[in-house]
PDB file of N, CA, C and O in Angstrom:
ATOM      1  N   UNK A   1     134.199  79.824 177.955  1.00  0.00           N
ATOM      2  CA  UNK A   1     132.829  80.260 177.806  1.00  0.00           C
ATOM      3  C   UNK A   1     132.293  79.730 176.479  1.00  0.00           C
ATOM      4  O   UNK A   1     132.976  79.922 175.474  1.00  0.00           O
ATOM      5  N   UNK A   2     130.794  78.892 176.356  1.00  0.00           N
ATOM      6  CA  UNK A   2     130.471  78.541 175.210  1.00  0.00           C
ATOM      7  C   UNK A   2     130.324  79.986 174.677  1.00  0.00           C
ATOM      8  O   UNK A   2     130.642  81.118 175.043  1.00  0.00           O
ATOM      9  N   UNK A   3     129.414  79.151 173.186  1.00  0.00           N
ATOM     10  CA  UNK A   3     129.110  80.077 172.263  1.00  0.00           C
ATOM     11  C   UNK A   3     127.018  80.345 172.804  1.00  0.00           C
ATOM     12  O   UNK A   3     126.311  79.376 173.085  1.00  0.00           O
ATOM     13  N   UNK A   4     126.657  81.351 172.809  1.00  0.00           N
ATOM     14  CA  UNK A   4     125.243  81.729 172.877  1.00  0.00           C
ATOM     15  C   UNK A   4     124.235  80.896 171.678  1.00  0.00           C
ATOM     16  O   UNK A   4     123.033  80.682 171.838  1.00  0.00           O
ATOM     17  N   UNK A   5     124.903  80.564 170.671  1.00  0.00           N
ATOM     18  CA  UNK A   5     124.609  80.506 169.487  1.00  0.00           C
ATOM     19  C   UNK A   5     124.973  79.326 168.646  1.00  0.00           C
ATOM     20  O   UNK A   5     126.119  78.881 168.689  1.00  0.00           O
ATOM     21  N   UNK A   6     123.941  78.733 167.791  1.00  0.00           N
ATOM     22  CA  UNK A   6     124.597  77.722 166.957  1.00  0.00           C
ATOM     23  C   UNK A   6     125.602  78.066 165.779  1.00  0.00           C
ATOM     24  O   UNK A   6     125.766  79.265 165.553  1.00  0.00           O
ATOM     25  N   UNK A   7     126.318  77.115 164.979  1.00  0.00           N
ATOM     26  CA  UNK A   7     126.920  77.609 163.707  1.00  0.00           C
ATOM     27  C   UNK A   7     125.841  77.850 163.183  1.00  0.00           C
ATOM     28  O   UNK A   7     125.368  78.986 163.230  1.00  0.00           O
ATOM     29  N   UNK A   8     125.288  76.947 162.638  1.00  0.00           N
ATOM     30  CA  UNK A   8     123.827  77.729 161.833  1.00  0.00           C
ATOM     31  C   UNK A   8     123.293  79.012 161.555  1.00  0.00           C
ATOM     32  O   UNK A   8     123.074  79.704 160.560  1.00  0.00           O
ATOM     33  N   UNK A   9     123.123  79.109 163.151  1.00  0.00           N
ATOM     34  CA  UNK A   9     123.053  80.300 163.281  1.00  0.00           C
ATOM     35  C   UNK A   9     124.282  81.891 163.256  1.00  0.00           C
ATOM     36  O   UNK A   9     123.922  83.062 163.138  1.00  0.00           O
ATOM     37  N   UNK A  10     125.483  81.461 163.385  1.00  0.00           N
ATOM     38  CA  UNK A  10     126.341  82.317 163.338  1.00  0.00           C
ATOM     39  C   UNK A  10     126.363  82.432 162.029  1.00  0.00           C
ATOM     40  O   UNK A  10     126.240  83.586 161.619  1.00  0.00           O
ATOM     41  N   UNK A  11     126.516  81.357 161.010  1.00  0.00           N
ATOM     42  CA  UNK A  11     126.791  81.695 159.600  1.00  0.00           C
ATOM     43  C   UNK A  11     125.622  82.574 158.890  1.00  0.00           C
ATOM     44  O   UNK A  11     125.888  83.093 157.806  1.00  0.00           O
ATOM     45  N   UNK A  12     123.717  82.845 159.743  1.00  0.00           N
ATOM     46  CA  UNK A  12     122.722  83.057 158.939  1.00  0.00           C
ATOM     47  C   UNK A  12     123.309  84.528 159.650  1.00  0.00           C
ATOM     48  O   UNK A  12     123.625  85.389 158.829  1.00  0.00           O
ATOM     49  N   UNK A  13     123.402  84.719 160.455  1.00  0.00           N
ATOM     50  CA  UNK A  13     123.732  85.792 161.197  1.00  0.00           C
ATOM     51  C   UNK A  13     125.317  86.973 160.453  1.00  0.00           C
ATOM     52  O   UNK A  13     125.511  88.149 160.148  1.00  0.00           O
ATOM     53  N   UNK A  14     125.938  85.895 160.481  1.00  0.00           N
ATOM     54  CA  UNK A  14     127.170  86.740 159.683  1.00  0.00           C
ATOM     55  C   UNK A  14     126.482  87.272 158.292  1.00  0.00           C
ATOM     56  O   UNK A  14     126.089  88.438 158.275  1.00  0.00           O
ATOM     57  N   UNK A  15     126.323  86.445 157.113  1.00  0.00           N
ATOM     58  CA  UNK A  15     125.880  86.799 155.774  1.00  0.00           C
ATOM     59  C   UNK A  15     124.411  87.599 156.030  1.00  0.00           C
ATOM     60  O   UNK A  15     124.082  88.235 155.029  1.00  0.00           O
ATOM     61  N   UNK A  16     123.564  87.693 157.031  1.00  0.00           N
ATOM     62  CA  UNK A  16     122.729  88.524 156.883  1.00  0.00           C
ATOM     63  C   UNK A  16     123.034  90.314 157.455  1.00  0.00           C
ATOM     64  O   UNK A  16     122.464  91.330 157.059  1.00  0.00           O
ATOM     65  N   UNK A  17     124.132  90.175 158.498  1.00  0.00           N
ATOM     66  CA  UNK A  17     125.005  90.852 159.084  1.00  0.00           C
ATOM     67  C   UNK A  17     125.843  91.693 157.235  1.00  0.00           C
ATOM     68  O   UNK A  17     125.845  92.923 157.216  1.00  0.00           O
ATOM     69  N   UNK A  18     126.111  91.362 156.653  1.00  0.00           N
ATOM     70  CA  UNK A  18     126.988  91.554 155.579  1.00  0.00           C
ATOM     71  C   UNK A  18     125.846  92.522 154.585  1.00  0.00           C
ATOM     72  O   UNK A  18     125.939  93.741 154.443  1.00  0.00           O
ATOM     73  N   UNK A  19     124.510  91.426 153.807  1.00  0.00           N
ATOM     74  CA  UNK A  19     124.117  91.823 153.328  1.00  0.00           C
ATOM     75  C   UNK A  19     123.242  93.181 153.690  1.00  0.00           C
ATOM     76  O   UNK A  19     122.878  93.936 152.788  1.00  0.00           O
ATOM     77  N   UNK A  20     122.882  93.473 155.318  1.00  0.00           N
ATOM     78  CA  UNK A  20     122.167  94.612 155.451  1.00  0.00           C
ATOM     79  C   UNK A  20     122.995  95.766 155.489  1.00  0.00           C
ATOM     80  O   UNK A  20     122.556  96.848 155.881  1.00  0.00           O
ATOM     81  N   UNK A  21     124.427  95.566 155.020  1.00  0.00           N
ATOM     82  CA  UNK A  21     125.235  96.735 155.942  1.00  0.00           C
ATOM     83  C   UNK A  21     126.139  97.131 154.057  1.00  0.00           C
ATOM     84  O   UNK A  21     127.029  97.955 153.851  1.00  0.00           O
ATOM     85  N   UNK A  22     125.530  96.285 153.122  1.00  0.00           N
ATOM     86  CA  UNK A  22     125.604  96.468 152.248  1.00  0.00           C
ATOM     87  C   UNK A  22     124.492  97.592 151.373  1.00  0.00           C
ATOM     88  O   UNK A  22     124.770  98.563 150.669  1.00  0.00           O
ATOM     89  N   UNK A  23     123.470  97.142 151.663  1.00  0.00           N
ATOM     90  CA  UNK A  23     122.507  97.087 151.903  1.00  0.00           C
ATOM     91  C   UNK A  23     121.847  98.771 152.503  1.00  0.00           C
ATOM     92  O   UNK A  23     120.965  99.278 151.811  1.00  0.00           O
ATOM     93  N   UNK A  24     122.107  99.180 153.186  1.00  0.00           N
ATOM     94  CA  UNK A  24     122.402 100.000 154.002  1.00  0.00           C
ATOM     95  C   UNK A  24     123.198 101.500 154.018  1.00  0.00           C
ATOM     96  O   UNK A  24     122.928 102.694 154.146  1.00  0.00           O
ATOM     97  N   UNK A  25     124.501 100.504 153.775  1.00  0.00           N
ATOM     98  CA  UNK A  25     125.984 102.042 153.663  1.00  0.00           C
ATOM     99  C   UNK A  25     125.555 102.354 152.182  1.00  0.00           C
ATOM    100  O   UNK A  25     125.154 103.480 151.888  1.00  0.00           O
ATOM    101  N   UNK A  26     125.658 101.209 151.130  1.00  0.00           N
ATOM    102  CA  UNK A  26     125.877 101.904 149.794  1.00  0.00           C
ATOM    103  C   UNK A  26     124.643 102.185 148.960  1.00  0.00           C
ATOM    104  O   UNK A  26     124.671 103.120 148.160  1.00  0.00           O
ATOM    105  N   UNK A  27     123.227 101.202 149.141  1.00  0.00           N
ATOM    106  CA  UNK A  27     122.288 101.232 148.667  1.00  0.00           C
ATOM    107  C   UNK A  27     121.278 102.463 148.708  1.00  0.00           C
ATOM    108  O   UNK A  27     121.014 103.342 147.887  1.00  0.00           O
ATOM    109  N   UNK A  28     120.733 102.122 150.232  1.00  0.00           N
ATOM    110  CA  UNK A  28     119.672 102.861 150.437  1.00  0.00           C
ATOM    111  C   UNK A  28     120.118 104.777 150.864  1.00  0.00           C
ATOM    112  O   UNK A  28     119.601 105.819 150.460  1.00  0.00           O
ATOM    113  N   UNK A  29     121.528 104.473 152.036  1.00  0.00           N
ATOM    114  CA  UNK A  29     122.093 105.659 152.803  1.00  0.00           C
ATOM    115  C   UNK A  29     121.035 106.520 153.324  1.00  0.00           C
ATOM    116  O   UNK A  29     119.912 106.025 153.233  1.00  0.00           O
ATOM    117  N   UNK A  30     121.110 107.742 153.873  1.00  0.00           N
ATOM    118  CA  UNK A  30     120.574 108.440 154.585  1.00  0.00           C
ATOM    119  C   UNK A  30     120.517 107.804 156.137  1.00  0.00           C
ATOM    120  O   UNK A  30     121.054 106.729 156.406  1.00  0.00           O
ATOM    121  N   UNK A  31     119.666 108.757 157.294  1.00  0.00           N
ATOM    122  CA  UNK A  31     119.128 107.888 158.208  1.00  0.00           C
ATOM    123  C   UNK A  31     119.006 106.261 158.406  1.00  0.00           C
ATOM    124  O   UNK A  31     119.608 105.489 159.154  1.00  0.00           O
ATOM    125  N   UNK A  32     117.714 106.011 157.175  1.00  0.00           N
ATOM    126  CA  UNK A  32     117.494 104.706 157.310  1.00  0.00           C
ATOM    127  C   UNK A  32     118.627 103.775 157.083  1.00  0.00           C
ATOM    128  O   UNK A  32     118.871 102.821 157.820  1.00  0.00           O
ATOM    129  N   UNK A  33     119.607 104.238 155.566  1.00  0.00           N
ATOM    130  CA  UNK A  33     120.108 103.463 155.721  1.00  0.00           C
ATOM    131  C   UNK A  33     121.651 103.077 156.602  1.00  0.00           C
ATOM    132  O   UNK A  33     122.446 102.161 156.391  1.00  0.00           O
ATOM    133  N   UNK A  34     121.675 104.096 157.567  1.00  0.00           N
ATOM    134  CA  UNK A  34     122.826 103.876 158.572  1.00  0.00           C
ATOM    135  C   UNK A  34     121.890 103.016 159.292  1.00  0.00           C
ATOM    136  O   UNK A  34     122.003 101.791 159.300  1.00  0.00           O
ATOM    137  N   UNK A  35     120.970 103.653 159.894  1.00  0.00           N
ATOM    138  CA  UNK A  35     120.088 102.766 160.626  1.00  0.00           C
ATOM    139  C   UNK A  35     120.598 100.772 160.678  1.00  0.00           C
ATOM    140  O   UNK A  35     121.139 100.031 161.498  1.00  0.00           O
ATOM    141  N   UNK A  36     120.048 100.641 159.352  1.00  0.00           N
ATOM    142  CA  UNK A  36     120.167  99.341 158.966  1.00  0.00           C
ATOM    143  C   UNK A  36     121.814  98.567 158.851  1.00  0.00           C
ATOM    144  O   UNK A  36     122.200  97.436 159.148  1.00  0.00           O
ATOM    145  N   UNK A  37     122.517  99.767 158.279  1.00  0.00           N
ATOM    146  CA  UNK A  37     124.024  99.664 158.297  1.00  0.00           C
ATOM    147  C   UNK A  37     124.032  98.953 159.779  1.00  0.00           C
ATOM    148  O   UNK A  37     124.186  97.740 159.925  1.00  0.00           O
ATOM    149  N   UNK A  38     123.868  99.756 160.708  1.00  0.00           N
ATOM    150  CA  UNK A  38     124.564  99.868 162.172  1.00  0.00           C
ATOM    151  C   UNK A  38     123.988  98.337 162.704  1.00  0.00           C
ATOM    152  O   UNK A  38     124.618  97.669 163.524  1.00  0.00           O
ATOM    153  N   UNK A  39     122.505  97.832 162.016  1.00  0.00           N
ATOM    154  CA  UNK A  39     122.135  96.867 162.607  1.00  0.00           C
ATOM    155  C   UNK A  39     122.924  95.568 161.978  1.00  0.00           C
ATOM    156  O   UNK A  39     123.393  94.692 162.705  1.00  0.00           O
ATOM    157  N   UNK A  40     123.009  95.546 160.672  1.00  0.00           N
ATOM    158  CA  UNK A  40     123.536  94.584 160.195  1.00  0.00           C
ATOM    159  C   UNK A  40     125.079  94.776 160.719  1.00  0.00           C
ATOM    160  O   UNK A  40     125.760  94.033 160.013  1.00  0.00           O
ATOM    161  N   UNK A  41     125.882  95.432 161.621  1.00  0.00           N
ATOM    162  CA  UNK A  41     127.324  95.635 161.622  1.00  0.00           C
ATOM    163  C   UNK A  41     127.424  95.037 162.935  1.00  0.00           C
ATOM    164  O   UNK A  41     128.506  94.685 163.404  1.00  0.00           O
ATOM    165  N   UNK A  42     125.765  94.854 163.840  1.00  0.00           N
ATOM    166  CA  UNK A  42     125.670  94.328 164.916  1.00  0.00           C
ATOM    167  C   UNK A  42     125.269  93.138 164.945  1.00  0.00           C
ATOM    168  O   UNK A  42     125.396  92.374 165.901  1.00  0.00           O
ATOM    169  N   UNK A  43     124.633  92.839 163.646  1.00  0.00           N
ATOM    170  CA  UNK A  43     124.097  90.690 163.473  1.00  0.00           C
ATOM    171  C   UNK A  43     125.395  90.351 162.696  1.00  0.00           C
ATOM    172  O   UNK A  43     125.313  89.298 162.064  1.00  0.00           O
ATOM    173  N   UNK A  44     126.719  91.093 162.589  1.00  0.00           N
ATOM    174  CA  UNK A  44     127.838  90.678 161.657  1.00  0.00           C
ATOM    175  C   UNK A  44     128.533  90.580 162.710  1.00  0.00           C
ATOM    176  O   UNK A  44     128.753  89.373 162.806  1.00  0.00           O
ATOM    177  N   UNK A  45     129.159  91.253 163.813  1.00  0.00           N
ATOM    178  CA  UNK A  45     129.703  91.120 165.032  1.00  0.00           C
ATOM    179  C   UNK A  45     129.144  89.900 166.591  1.00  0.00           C
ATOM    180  O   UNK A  45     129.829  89.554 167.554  1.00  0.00           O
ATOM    181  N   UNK A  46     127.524  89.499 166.215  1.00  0.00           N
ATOM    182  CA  UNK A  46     127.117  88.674 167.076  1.00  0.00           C
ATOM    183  C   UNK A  46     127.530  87.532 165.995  1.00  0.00           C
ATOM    184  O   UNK A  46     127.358  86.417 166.487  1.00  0.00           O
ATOM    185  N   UNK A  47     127.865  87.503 165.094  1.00  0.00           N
ATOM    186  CA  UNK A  47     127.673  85.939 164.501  1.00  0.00           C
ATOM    187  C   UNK A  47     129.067  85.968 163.923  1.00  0.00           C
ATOM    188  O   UNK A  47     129.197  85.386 162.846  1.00  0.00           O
ATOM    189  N   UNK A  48     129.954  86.447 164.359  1.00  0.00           N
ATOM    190  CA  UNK A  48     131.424  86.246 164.148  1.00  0.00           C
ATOM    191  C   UNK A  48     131.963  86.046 165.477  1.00  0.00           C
ATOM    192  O   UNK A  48     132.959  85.323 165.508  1.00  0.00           O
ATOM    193  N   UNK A  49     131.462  86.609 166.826  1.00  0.00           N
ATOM    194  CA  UNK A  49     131.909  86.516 167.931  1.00  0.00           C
ATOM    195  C   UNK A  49     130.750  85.084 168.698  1.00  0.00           C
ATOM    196  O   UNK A  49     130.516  84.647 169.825  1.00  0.00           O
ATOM    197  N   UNK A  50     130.493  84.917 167.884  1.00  0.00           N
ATOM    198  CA  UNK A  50     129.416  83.574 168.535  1.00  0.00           C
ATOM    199  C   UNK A  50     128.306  83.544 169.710  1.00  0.00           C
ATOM    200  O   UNK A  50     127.448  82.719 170.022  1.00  0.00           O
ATOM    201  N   UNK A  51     128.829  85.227 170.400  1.00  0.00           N
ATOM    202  CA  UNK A  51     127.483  85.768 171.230  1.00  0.00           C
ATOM    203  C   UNK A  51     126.498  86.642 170.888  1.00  0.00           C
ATOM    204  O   UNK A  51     126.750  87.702 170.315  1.00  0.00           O
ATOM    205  N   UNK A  52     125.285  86.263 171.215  1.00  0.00           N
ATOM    206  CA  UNK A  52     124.287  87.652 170.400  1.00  0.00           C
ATOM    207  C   UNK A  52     123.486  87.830 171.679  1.00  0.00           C
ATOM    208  O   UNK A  52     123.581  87.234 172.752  1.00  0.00           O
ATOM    209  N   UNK A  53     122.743  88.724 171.322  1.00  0.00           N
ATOM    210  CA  UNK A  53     121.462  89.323 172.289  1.00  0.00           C
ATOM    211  C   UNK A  53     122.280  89.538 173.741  1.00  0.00           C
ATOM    212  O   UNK A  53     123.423  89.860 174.067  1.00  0.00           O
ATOM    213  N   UNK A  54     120.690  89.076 174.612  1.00  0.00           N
ATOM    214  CA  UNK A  54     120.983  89.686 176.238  1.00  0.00           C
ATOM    215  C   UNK A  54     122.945  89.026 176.382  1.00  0.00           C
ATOM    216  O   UNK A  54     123.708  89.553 177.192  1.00  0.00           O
ATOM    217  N   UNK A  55     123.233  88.293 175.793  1.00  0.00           N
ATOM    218  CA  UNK A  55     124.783  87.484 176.676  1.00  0.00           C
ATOM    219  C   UNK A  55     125.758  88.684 175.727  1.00  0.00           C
ATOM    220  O   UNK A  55     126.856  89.057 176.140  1.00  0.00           O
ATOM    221  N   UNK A  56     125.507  88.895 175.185  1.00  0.00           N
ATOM    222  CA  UNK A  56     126.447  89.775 174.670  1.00  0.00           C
ATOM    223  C   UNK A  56     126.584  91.343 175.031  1.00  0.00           C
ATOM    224  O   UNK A  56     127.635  91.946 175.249  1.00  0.00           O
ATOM    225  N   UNK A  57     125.089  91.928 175.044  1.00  0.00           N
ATOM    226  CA  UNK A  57     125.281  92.900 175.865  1.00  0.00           C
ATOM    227  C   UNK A  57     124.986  93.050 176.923  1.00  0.00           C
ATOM    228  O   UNK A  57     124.900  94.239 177.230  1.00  0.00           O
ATOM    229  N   UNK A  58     124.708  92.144 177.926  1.00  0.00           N
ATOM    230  CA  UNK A  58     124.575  92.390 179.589  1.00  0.00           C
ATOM    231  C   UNK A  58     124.657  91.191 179.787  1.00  0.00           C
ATOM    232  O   UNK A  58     123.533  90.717 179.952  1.00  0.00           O
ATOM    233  N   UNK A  59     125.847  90.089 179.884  1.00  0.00           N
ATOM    234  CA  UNK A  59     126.050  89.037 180.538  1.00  0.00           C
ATOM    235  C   UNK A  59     125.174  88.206 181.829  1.00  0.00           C
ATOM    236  O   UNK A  59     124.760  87.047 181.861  1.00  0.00           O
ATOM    237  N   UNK A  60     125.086  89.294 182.840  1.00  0.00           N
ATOM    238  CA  UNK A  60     124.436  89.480 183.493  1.00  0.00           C
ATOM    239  C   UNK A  60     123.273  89.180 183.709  1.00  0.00           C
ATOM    240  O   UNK A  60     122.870  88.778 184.800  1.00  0.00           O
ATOM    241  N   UNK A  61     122.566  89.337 182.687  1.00  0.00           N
ATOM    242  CA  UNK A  61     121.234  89.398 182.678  1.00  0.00           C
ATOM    243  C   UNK A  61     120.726  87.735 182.385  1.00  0.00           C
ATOM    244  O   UNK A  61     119.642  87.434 182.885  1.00  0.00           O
ATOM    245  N   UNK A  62     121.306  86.889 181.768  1.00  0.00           N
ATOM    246  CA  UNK A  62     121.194  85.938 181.605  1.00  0.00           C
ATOM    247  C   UNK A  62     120.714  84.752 182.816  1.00  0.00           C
ATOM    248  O   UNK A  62     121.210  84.851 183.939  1.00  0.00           O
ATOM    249  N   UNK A  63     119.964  83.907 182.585  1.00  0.00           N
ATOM    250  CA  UNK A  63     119.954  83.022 183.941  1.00  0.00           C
ATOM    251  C   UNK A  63     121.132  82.315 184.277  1.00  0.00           C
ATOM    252  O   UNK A  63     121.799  81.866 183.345  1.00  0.00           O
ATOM    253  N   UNK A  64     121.484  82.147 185.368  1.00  0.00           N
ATOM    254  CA  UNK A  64     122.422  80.913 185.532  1.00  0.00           C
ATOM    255  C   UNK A  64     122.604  79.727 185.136  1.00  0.00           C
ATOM    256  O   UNK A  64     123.655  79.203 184.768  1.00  0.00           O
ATOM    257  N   UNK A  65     121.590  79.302 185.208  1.00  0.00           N
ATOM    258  CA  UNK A  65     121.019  77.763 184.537  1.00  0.00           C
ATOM    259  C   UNK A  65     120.539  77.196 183.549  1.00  0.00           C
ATOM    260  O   UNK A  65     120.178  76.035 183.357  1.00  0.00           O
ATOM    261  N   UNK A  66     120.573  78.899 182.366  1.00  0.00           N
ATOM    262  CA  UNK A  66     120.025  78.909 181.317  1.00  0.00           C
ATOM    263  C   UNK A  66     121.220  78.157 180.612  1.00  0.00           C
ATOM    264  O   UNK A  66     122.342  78.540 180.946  1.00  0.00           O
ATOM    265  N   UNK A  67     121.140  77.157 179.698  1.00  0.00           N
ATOM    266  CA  UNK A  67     121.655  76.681 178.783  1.00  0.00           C
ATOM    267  C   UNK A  67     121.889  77.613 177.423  1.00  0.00           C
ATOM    268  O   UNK A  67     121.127  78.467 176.970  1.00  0.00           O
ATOM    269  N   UNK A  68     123.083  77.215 176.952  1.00  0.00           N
ATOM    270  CA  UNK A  68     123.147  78.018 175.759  1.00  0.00           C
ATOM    271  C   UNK A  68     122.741  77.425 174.480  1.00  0.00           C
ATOM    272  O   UNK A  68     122.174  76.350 174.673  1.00  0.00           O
ATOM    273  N   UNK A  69     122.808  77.669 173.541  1.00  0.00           N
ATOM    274  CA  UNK A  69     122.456  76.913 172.408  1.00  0.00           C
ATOM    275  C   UNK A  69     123.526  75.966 171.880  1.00  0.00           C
ATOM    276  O   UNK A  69     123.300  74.766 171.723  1.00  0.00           O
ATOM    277  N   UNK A  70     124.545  76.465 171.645  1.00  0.00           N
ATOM    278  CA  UNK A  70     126.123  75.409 171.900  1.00  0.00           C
ATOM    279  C   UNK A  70     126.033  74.336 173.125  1.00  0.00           C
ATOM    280  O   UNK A  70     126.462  73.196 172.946  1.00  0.00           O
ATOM    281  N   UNK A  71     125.626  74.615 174.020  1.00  0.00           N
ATOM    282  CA  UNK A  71     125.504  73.431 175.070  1.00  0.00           C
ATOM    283  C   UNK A  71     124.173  72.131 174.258  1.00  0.00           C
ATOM    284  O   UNK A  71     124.267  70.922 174.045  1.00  0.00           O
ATOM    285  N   UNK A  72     123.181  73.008 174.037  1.00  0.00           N
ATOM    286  CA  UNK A  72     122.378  71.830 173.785  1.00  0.00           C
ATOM    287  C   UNK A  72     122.886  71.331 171.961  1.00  0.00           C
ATOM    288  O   UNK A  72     122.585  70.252 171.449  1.00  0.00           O
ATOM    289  N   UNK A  73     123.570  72.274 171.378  1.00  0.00           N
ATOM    290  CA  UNK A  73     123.930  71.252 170.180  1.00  0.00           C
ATOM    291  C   UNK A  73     124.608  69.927 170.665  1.00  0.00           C
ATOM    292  O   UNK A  73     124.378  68.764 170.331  1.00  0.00           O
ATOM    293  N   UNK A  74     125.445  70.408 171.487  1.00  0.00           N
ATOM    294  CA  UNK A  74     126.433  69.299 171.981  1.00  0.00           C
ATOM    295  C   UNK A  74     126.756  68.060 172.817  1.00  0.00           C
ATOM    296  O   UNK A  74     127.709  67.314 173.041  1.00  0.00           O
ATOM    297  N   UNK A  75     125.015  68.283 173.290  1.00  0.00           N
ATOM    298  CA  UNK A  75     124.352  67.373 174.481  1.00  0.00           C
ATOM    299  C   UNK A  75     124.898  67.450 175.590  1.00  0.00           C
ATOM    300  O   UNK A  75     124.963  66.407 176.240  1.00  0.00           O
ATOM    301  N   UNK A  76     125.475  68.721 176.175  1.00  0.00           N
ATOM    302  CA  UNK A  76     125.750  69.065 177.752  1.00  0.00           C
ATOM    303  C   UNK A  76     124.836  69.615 178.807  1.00  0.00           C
ATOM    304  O   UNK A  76     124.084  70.551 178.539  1.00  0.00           O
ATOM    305  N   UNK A  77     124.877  69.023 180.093  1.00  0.00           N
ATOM    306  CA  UNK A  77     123.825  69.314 180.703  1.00  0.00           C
ATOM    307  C   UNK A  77     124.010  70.003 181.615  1.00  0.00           C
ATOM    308  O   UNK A  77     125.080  69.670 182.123  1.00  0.00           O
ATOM    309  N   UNK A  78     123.482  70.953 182.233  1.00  0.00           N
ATOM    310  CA  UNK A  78     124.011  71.931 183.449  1.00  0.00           C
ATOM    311  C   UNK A  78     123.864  71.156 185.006  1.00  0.00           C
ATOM    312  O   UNK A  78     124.215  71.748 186.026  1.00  0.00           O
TER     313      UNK A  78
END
């Protein structure tokens, strides 16, 4: 299975993943900042596992024929 996602994008995704959950747990705390914790712990987990959005949480939902972003870095065609 490709990746949903470019490196580019996994690496803006990991370090922004990092900094909100920094950001978040120790900075702000309360509500908001679990809030933000929980989101950045979820753009830190899509960009370490190389899937984000609809393919990651409902596979399914995706088109068949939809190309991924790893396919078109790589010039593969469906």
């Amino acid at each position: 299975m490709t990746n949903s996602i470019s490196e580019g994008e996994r690496l803006i995704h990991v370090l922004t993943g990092i900094y909100a959950m920094l950001l978040g747990f120790l900075f702000i705390q309360g509500l908001v900042g679990g809030i933000l914790g929980v989101a950045g712990l979820a753009a830190l987990g899509g960009g370490v596992s190389g899937k984000y959005g609809l393919s990651m949480v409902a596979p399914g939902l995706v088109a068949p024929g939809a190309k991924s972003a790893g396919d078109r870095d790589k010039g593969h065609t469906n």
